[in-house]
C-alpha positions in Angstrom: 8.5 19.8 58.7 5.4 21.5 60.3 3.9 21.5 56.8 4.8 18.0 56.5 2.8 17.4 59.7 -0.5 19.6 59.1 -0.7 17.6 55.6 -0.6 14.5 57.3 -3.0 15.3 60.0 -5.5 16.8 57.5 -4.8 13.5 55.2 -5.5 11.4 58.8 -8.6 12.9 59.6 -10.3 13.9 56.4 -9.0 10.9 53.6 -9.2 8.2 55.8 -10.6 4.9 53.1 -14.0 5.0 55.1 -14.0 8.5 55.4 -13.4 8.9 51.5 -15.8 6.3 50.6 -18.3 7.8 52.3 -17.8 11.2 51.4 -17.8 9.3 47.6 -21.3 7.7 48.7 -22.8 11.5 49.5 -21.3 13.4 47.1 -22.6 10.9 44.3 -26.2 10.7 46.0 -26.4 15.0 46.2 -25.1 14.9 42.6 -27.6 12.7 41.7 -30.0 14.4 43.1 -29.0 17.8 41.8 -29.1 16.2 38.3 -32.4 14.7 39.1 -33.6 17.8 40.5 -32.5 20.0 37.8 -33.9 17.8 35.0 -37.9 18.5 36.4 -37.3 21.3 37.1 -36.5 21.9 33.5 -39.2 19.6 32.4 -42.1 21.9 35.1 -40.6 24.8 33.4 -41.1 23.8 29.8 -44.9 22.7 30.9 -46.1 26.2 33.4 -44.5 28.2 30.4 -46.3 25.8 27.7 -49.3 26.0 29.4 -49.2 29.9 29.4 -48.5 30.4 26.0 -52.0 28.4 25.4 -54.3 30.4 27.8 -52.6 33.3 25.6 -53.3 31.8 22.3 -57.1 31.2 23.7 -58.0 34.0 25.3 -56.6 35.9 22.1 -58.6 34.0 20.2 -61.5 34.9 22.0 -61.1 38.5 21.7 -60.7 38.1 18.1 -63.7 36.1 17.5 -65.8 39.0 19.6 -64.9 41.3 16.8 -65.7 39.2 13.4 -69.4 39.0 12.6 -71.1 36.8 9.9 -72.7 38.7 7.0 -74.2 36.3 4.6 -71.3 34.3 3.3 -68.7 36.8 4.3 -66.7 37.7 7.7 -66.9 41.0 9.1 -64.5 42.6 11.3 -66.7 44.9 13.9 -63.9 46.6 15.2 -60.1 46.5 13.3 -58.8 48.4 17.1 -57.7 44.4 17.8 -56.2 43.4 14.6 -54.3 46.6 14.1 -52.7 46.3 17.5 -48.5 46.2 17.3 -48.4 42.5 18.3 -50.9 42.0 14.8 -49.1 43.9 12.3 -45.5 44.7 13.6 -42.1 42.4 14.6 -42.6 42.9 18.1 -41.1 40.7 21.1 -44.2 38.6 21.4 -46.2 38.8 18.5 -49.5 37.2 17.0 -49.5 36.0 13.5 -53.2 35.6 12.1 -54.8 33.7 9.1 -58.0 33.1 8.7 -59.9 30.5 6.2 -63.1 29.8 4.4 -64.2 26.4 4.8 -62.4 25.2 1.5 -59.4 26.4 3.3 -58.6 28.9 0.7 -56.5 32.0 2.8 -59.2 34.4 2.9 -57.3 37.2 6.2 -53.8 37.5 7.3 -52.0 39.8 9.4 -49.8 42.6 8.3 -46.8 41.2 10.3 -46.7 37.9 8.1 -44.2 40.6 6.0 -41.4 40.4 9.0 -41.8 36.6 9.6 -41.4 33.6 6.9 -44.4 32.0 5.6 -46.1 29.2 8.5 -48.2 26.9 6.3 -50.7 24.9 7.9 -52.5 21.9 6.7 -56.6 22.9 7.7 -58.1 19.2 8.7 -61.0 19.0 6.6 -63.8 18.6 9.7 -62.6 20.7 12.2 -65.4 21.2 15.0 -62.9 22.6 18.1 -60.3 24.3 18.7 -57.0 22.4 18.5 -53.7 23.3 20.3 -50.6 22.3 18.4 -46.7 22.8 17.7 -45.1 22.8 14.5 -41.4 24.1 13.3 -41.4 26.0 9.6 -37.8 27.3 7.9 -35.8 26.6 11.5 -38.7 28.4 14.0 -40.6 26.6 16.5 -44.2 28.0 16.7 -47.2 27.6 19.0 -50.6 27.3 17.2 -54.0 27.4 17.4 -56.8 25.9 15.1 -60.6 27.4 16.1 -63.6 27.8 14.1 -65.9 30.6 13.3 -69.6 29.2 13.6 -72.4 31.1 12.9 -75.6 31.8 14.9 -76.7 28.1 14.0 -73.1 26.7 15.1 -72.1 26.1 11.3 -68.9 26.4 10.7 -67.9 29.4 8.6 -64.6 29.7 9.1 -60.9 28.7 10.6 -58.6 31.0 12.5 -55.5 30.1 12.7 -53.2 32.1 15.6 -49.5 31.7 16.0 -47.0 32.5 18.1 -43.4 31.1 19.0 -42.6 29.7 20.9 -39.5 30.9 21.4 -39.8 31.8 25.0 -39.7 27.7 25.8 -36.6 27.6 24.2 -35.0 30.8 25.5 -35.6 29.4 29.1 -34.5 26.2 29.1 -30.8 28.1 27.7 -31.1 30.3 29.9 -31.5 27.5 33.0 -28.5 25.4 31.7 -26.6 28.3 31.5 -27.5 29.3 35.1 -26.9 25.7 36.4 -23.3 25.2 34.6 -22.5 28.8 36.4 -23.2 27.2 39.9 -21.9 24.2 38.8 -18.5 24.4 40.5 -19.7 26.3 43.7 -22.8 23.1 43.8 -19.8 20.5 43.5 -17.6 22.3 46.6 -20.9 22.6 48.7 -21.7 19.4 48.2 -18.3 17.7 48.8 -18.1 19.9 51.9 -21.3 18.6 53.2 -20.2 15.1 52.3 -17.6 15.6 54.6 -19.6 16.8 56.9 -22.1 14.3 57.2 -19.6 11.5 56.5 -17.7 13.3 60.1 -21.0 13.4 61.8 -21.5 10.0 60.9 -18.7 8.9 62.4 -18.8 10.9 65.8 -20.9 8.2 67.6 -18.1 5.9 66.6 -15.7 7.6 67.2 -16.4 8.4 71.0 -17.2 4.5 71.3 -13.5 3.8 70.1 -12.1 6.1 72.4 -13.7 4.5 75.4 -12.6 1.3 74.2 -9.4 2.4 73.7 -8.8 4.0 77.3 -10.7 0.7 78.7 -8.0 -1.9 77.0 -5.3 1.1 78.1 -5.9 1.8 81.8 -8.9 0.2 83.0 -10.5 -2.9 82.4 -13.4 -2.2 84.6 -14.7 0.5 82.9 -17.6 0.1 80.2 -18.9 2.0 77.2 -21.7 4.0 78.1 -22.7 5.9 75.1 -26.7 6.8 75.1 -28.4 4.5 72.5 -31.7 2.5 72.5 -30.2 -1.6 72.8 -32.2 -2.1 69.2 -30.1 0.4 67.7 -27.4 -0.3 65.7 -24.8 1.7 68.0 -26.6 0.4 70.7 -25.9 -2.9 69.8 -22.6 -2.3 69.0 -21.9 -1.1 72.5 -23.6 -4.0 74.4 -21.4 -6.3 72.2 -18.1 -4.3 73.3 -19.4 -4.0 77.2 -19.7 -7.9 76.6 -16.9 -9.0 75.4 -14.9 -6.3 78.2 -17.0 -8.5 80.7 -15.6 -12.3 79.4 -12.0 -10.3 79.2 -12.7 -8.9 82.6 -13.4 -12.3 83.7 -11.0 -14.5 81.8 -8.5 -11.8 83.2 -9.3 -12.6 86.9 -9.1 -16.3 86.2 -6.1 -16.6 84.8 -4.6 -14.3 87.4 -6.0 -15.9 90.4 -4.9 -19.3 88.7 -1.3 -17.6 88.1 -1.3 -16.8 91.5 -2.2 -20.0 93.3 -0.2 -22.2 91.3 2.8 -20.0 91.9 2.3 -20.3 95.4 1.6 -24.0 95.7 4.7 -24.9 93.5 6.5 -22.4 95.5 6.1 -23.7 98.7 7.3 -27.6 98.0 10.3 -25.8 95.5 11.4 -24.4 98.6 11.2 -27.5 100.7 13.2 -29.1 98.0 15.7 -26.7 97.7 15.9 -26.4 100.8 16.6 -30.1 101.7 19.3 -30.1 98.3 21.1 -27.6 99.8 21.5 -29.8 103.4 22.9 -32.7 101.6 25.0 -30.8 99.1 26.7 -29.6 102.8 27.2 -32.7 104.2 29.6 -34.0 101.4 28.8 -37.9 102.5 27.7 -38.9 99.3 30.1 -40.0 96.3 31.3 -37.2 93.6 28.5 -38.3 91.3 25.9 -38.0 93.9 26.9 -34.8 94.8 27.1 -33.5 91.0 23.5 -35.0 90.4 21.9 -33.4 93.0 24.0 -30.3 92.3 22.2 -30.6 88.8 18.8 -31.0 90.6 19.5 -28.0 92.8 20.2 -25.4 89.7 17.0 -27.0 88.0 15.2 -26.1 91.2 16.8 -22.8 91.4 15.7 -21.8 87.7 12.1 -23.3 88.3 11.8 -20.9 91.5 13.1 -18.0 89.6 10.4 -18.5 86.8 7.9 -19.5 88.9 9.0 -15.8 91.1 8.9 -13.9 87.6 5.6 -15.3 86.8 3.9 -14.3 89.9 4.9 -10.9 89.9 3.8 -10.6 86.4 0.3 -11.9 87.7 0.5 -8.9 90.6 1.5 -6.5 89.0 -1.3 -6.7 86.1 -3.9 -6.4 89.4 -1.6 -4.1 91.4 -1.0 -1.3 88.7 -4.4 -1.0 87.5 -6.0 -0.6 90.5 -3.0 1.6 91.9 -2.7 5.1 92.8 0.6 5.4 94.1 3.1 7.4 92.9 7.0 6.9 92.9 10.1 9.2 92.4 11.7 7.8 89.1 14.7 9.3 89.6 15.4 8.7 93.1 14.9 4.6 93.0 17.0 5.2 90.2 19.5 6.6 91.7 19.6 4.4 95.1 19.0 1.0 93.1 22.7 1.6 90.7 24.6 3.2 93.1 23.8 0.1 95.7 23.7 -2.4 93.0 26.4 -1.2 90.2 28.3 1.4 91.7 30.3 0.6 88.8 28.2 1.4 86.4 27.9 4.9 83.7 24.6 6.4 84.3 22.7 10.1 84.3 19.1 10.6 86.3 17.6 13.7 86.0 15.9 15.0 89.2 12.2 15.1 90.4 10.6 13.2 87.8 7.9 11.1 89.3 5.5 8.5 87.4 2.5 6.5 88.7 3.8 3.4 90.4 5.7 1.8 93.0 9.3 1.3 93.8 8.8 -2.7 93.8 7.6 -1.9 89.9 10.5 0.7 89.0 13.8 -1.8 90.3 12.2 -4.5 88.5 12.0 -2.3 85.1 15.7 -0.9 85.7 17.2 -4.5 87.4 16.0 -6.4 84.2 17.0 -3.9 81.7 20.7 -3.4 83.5 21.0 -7.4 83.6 20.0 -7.6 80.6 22.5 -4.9 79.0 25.0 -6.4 81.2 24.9 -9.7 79.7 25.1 -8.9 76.6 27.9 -6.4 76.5 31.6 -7.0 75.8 32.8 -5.9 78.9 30.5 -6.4 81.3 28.6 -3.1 82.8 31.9 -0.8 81.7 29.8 -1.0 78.1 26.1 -0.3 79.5 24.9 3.5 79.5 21.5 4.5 81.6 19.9 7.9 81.3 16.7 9.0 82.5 15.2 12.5 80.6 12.1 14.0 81.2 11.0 14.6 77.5 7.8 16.8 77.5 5.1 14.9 79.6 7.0 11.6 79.3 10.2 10.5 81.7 12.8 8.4 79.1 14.6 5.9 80.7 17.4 4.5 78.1 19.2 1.4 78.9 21.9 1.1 76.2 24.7 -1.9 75.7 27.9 -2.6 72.8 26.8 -5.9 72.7 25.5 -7.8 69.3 23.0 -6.3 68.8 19.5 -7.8 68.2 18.1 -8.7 64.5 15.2 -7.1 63.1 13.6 -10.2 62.9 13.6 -10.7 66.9 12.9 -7.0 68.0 9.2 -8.0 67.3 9.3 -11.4 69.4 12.0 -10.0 72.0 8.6 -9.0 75.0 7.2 -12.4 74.2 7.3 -15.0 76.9 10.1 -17.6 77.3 11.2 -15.9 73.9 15.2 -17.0 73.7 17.1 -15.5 70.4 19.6 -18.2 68.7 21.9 -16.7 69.3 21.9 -16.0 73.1 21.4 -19.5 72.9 24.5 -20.5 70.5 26.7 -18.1 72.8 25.2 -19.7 76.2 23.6 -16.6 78.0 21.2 -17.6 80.6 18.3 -16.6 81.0 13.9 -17.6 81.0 12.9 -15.4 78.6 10.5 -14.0 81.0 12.2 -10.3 82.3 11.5 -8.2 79.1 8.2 -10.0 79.5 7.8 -9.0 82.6 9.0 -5.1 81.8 6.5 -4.7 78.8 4.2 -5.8 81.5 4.7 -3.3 83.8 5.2 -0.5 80.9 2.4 -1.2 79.3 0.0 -1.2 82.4 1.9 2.0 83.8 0.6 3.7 79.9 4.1 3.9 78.5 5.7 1.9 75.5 9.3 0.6 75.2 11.0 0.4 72.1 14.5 -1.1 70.9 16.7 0.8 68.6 20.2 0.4 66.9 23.5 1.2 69.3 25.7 2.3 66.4 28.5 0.6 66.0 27.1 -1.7 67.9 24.6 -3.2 70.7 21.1 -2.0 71.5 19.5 0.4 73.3 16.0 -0.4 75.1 13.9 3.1 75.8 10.8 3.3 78.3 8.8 5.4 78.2 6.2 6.3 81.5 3.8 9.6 81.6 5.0 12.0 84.2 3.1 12.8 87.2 3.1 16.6 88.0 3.0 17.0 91.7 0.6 19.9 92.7 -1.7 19.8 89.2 
């Protein structure tokens, strides 16, 4: 089970669908970049090591042309001490292979080291005045090579050296790289999808602290506001002017419709009253004829019901105002207690003691009076089949209201809090009632920062649970 748990907190916080398609976003832009990256990389590598094969190939070719002197029509080496070094005349790691030509390109030198290597022929260009710089591939071997003349003391032309080398070392780096990068391949792939998730998380924060605000501010306090520190041209910034707005309309709308809840109630109060009042004169003097008398009977029960919703809907009007702004706080379990025993002495209940909750007692009989009435109507034998317990379950007191009624369908357990909701069948079997007291309780629930839920009474009826955050006296 606690396995169960830490696997779906991990899959809650770090595989959310935003979360994951940003973290996809990141992880294919570093990738990207790594491939990017990796590819010059590659590409500066092949050109710095290029380019220092050829200042090699030149500056060799310098040294050899210091040492070959012009003698009439033949070439002279002064000194053999360069062309008898290892690189000239053995298989070394790096070495030199020389050829030199006579102007009708007929192969007139060539190092000793030609034995260890296969043959590299080169096509001479007929009018070669500089020194060219090319690459060319002969029996499977890449080689580096250098065309340069041998003028004279007029600048004629007398001869062509050709220097080679391979150019091996290009292609033994690049390997070596790709073998390098598909090494750190795997540890480049976890970095990066850590940072992704790292960045994606950081991302998030601002939004994330702007939710919670928002969340407390629809939960507990209307009055308060976002106040997270961004520029108003920013895109956060914006977003929290936008929520503090719309808070201020609800803010306002709120107040309205309270304050218009609350005068009608009392102006349709006061000439209810007057009515009733007067109904309830005549009904006692018993002058009229039977049918009179049952008429305004009729008319006094209408009156009656329109005072009691008219009652319901201004309390839910205070209470909205008078919990918010409220500190009080009530014992649970003694109102509890008092309000059966003096109401249904009857009836099977078990309060635990000293649970407290923020409120008033006004707020606690009106959760417990409609829940009982409630259960109590819709039980088979009156209160002997409703059950009330009150727990405290961790920081939460539980107040469970259960019946052996009908039960209630699936299908109304979601419209059951809604106003003047009445089920078909509390309807087909006659139950009074406005639809306005589990109204009224979600109400007072809801503001209080509880939640009430209706579960399944097997074999039958329901039970309704409350639940209120506790109040620790002395914290």
């Amino acid at each position: 089970m606690a396995k169960d748990t830490f696997i779906h907190r991990i899959k809650k916080n770090f595989f959310t669908r935003s979360l994951r398609h940003a973290v996809l976003v990141n992880s294919t832009i570093f990738l990207l970049f790594l491939i990017i990256f990796n590819l010059f990389a590659l590409w500066l590598l092949a050109i710095i090591i290029g380019d220092k094969i050829d200042r090699r190939l030149v500056h060799e070719s310098d040294r050899l042309k210091s040492t070959i002197e012009i003698s009439g029509d033949s070439l002279v080496f002064i000194s053999a001490t360069e062309i008898m070094e290892p690189d000239f005349k053995d298989s070394t790691e790096h070495p030199f292979l020389l050829r030199i030509y006579n102007t009708r390109s007929d192969l007139i030198y060539e190092s000793l080291n030609h034995n260890y290597f296969s043959r590299l022929e080169t096509e001479i260009p007929d009018s070669l005045s500089k020194s060219i710089l090319l690459s060319t591939e002969s029996e499977g071997s890449t080689y580096r090579l250098m065309l340069d003349t041998i003028n004279d003391r007029n600048g004629n032309v007398r001869a062509v050296l050709q220097l080679a080398v391979f150019e091996s070392d290009i292609d033994e780096t690049r390997e070596e790289f790709l073998r390098m990068n598909l090494l750190v391949l795997p540890f480049f792939i976890l970095l990066i999808f850590i940072l992704s998730i790292f960045l994606a998380k950081r991302t998030y924060r601002p939004l994330e602290q702007i939710i919670l605000v928002a969340a407390s501010i629809s939960a507990s306090n209307i009055k308060n506001r976002v106040s997270y520190d961004a520029e108003p041209e920013d895109i956060l910034g914006r977003l929290r002017d936008t929520i503090n707005d719309l808070f201020e309309r609800l803010d306002l709308q709120i107040n309205q419709i309270s304050q218009f809840t609350d005068n009608a109630s009392h102006q349709l109060m006061n000439p209810l009253t007057a009515v009733k009042s007067e109904l309830e004169y005549i009904l006692k003097k018993r002058e009229l004829p039977p049918q009179q008398l049952e008429t305004i009977a009729m008319v006094a029960a209408q009156t009656d019901k329109m005072i009691e919703i008219i009652r319901s809907l201004l309390i839910i009007s205070r209470s909205h105002k008078n919990l918010i702004t409220s500190k009080a706080v009530v014992s649970f379990s003694k109102v509890l207690n008092d309000y059966i025993k003096t109401s249904y002495p009857g009836l099977k209940f078990a309060v635990e003691n000293d649970i407290y909750i923020k409120g008033t007692e006004e707020y606690v009989r009106i959760v417990a009076e409609n829940l009982i009435e409630n259960a109590i109507k819709y039980s088979h034998n009156d209160s002997g089949g409703v059950k009330v317990t009150l727990i405290k379950k961790g920081l939460f007191a539980e107040l469970s209201v259960a019946d052996n009624g009908m039960g209630i369908p699936d299908s109304d357990k979601e419209h059951i809090f809604e106003r003047f909701y009445r089920s078909k069948d509390a309807e087909k079997m006659g139950i009074r009632g406005f639809g306005l007291g589990l109204s009224l309780v979600k109400t007072i629930v809801t503001l209080a920062g509880g939640t009430i839920t209706i579960e399944d009474n097997k074999p039958s009826g329901s039970v309704f649970v409350a639940r209120f955050p506790v109040i620790i006296l002395g914290d």
